[in-house]
C-alpha positions in Angstrom: -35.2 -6.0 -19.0 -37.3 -8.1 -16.6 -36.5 -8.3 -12.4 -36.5 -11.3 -13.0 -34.3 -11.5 -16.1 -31.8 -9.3 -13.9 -31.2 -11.5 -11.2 -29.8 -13.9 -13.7 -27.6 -11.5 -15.4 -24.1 -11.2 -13.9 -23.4 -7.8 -16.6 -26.7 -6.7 -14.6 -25.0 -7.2 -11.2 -21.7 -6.2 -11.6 -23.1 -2.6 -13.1 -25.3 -3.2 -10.2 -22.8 -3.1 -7.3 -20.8 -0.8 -8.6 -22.4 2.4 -6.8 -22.5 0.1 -3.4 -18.4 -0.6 -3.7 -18.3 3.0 -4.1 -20.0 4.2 -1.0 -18.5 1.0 1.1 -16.4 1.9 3.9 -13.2 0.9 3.0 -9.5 0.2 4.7 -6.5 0.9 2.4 -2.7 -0.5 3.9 -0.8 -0.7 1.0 -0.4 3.1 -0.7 2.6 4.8 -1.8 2.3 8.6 -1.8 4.2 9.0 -5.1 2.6 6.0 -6.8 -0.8 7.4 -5.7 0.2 11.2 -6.9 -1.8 11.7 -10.5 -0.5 14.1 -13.5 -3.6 16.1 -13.0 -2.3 16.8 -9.2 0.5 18.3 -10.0 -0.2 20.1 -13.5 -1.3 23.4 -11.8 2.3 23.3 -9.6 5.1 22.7 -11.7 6.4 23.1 -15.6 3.9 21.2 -17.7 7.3 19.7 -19.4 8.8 18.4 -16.3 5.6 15.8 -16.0 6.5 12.5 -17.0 5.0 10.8 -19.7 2.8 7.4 -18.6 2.6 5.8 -22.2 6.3 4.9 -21.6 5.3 2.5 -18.4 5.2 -1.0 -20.1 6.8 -2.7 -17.0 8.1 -2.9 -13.6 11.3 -0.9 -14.1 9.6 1.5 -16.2 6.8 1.8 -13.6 9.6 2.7 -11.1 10.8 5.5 -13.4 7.8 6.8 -13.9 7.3 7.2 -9.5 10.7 8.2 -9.4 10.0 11.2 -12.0 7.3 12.2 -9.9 9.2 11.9 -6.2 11.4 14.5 -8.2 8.7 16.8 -8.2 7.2 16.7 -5.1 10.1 17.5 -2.9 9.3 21.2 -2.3 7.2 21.4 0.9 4.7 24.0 -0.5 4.0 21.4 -3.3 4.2 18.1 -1.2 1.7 19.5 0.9 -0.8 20.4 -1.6 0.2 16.8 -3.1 -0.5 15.4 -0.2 -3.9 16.8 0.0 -5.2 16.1 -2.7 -4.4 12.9 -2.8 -6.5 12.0 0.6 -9.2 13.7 -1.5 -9.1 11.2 -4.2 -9.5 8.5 -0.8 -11.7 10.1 1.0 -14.4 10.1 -2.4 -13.6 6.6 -3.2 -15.3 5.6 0.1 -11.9 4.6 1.9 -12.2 5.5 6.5 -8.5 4.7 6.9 -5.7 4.7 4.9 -2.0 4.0 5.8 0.1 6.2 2.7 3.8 4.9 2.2 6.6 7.2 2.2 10.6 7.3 2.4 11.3 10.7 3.7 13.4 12.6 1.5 16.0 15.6 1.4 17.0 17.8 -1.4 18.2 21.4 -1.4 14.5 22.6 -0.6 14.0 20.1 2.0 15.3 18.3 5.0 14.0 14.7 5.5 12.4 16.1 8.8 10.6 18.8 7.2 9.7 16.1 5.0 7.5 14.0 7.5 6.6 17.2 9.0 4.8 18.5 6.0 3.5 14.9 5.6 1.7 14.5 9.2 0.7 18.2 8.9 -1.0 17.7 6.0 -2.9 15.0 7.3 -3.8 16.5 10.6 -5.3 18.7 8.8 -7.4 16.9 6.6 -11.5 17.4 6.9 -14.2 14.3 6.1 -14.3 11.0 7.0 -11.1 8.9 6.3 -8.5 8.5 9.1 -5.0 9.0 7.2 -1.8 7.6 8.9 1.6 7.7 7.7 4.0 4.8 7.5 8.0 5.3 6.9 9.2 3.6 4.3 12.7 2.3 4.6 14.8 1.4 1.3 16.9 -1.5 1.7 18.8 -1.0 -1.3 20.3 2.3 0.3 23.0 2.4 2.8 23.1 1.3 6.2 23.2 4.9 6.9 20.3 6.2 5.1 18.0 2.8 6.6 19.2 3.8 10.3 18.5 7.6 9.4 15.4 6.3 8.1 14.5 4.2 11.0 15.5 6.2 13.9 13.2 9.5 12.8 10.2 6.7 12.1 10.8 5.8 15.9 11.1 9.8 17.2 8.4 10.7 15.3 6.0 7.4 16.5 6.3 9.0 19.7 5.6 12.5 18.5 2.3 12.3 16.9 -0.4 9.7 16.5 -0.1 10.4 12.8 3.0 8.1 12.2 2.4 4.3 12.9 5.3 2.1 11.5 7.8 1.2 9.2 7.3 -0.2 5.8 10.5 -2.0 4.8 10.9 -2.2 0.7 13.1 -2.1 -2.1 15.4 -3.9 -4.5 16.2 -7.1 -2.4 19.6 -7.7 -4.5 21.0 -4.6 -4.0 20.1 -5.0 -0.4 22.8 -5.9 2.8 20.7 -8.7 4.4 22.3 -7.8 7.6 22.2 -4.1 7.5 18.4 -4.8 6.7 17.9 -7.4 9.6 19.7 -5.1 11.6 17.6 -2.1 11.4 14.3 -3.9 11.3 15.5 -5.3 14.3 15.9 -1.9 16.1 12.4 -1.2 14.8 10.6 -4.0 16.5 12.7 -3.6 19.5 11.7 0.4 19.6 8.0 -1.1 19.2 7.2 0.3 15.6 4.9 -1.8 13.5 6.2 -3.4 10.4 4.9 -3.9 6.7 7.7 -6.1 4.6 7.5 -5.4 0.7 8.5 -9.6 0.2 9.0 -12.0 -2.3 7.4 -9.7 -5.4 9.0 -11.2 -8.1 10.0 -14.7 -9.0 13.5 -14.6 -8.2 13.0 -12.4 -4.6 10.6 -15.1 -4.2 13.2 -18.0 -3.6 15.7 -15.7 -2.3 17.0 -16.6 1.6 16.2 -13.2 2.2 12.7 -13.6 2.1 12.7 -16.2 4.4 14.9 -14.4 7.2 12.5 -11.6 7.3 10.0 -13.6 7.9 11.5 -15.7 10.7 13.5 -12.9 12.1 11.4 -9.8 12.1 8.2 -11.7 12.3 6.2 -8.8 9.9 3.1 -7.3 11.6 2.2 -7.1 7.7 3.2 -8.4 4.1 3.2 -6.7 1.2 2.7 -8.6 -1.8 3.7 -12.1 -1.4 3.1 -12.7 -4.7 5.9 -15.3 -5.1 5.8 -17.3 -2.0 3.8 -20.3 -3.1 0.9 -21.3 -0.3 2.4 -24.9 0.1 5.8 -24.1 0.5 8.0 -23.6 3.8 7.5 -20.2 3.7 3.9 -20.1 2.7 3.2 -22.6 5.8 5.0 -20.1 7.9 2.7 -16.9 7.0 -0.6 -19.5 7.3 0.6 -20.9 10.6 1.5 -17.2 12.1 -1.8 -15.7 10.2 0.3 -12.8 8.5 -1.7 -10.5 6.6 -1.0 -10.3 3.1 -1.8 -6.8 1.3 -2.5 -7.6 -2.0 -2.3 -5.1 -5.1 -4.1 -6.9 -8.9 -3.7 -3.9 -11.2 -0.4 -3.4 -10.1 1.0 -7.0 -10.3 -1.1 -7.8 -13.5 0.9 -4.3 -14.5 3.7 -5.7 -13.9 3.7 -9.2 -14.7 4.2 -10.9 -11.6 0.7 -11.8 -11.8 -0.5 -13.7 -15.4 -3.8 -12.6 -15.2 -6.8 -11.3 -12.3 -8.6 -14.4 -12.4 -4.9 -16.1 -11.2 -3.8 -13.7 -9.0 -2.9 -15.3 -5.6 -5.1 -12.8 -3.5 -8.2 -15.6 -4.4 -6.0 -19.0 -3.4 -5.1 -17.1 0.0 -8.8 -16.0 0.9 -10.2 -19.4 -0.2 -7.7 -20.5 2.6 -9.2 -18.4 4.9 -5.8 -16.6 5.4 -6.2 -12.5 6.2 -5.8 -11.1 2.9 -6.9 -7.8 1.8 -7.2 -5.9 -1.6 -5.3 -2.4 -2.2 -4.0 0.0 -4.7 -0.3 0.0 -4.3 -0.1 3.4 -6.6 -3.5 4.3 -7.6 -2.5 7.3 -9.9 0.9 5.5 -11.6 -1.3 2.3 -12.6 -4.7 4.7 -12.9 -6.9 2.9 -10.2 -8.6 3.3 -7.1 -9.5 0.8 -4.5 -13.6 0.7 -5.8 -11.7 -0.6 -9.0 -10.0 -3.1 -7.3 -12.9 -4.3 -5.7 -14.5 -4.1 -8.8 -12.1 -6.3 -10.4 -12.7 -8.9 -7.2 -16.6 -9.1 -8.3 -15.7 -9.8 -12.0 -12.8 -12.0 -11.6 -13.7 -14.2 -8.5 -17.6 -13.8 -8.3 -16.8 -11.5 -4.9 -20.1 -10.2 -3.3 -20.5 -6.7 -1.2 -21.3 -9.3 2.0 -17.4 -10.6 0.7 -16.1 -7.3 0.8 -17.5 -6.0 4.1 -16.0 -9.4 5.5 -12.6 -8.3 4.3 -12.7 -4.9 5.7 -14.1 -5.9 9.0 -11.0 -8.3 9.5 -8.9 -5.3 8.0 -9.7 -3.4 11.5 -7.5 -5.5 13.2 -4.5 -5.1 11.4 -4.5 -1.5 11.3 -1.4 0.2 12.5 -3.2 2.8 14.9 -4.8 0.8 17.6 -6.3 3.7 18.7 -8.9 3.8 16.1 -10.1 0.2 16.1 -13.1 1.0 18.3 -14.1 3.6 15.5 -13.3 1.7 12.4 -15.5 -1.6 14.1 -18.6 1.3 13.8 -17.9 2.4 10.7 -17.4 -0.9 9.0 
């Protein structure tokens, strides 16, 4: 084929960019560590039976079976760490310089939930290469008020402890959640200073819940995750334009899970056409089989997105980063 012939093929140009997304230094906010954790991680640590099988995800639900199967597996510190590990390899080759990784700590009869984070931020620390890992606590609103301030109060102790831990990630089932008990322990988040990412309005029916919009006019999120259902023109929508909250947005994992019809309709394109800070992620690269070069991937085929569009989305990224130590670093990287 022709130069010329080339530069009016878009096949040509998508194959083209491909390497470029690759190499691109890239920020990553919205990871869960066991939605990011592939089969092939953990086949040399545990009983090749216990794996769970991924032709059985067809939904949502089944999708959260599936991570749950894993979480089970990964609760022994000596594998955890390993987990860990290797899955900040898998980042650091796609290209990604910073990457927040989602977590509820968890106990079990090998573990405490401390020696949980602890094997967590170790792991990190000591991490070799390029990407900048940070760990956010996740805090599951469908638990007791117990478990969220147990949650909440170590994210805060171990904020001051190490650089390593940067905020609070508030998720999910929002019907099996105490809007109070969740409004009340956010609440002592913000007041401790923590930064805060708010799983929100995923689905259609969270989406017109109250409870979406008290979060967002109560805790104010430094961050949303998702946002699928919160329609640009409505009252909330004009409340996350008007306050510029980021949205972190996941395709392969909404399209997954039918929240989303299609790429070409996800709602990532209608916010950055807006001009609103949006940026693409992986949610759980290893349940739904992606990375975040895919995702980008899928933003050149779907809405026509160029490198120049993509380095304009990370650049913004830097400034909602969790760790404002490493802005300075990330502006010369990026």
């Amino acid at each position: 084929m022709l130069a010329t012939d080339r530069k009016n093929c878009t096949t040509c140009y998508i194959e083209d960019v491909q390497d470029d997304i690759i190499t691109l230094p890239k920020i990553e906010l919205h990871a869960h560590l066991n939605g990011c954790v592939r089969l092939s991680h953990l086949s040399d640590l545990v009983d090749p039976a216990s794996l769970p099988d991924p032709s059985k995800m067809q939904d949502l639900p089944t999708g959260f079976a599936f991570m749950a199967s894993v979480s089970a597996l990964t609760r022994d510190p000596a594998i955890l760490g390993v987990v860990v590990e290797r899955v900040l390899d898998d980042f650091e080759k796609d290209g990604v310089v910073y990457l927040e990784l989602k977590s509820g700590p968890k106990s079990s009869e090998k573990t405490t939930k401390r020696e949980y984070i602890e094997c967590i931020i170790d792991a990190m620390k000591a991490h070799k290469g390029r990407l900048i890992p940070r760990y956010t606590i996740s805090i599951d609103q469908s638990k007791s008020l117990e478990d969220m301030i147990e949650n909440a109060q170590l994210a805060i102790e171990y904020n001051k402890l190490s650089d390593i831990c940067v905020g609070v990630d508030i998720s999910g089932d929002v019907f099996k959640a105490n809007k109070e008990h969740s409004l009340r322990v956010l609440k002592m988040c913000k007041n401790a200073g923590l930064k805060i990412s708010c799983h929100i309005a995923e689905d259609l029916e969270s989406g017109i819940s109250t409870h979406t919009a008290d979060l967002l006019r109560q805790i104010h999120p430094d961050r949303l995750g998702h946002a699928t259902m919160i329609p640009v023109g409505s009252e909330d929508g004009e409340f996350v334009r008007r306050n510029k909250i980021p949205i972190e947005c996941c395709m392969t994992s909404n399209v997954f899970c039918k929240t989303v019809p299609s790429y070409k309709e996800h709602h990532f394109k209608t916010w950055w056409d807006l001009g609103h800070p949006v940026l693409l992620c992986t949610d759980d690269s290893g349940t739904f089989n992606t990375t975040l070069s895919k995702e980008y991937q899928l933003a050149v085929e779907s809405f026509g997105f160029t490198i120049e569009n993509l380095k304009t989305m990370n650049r913004a990224a830097v400034e909602w980063v969790f760790d404002e130590s490493v802005k300075e670093r990330l502006r010369k990287l990026i």
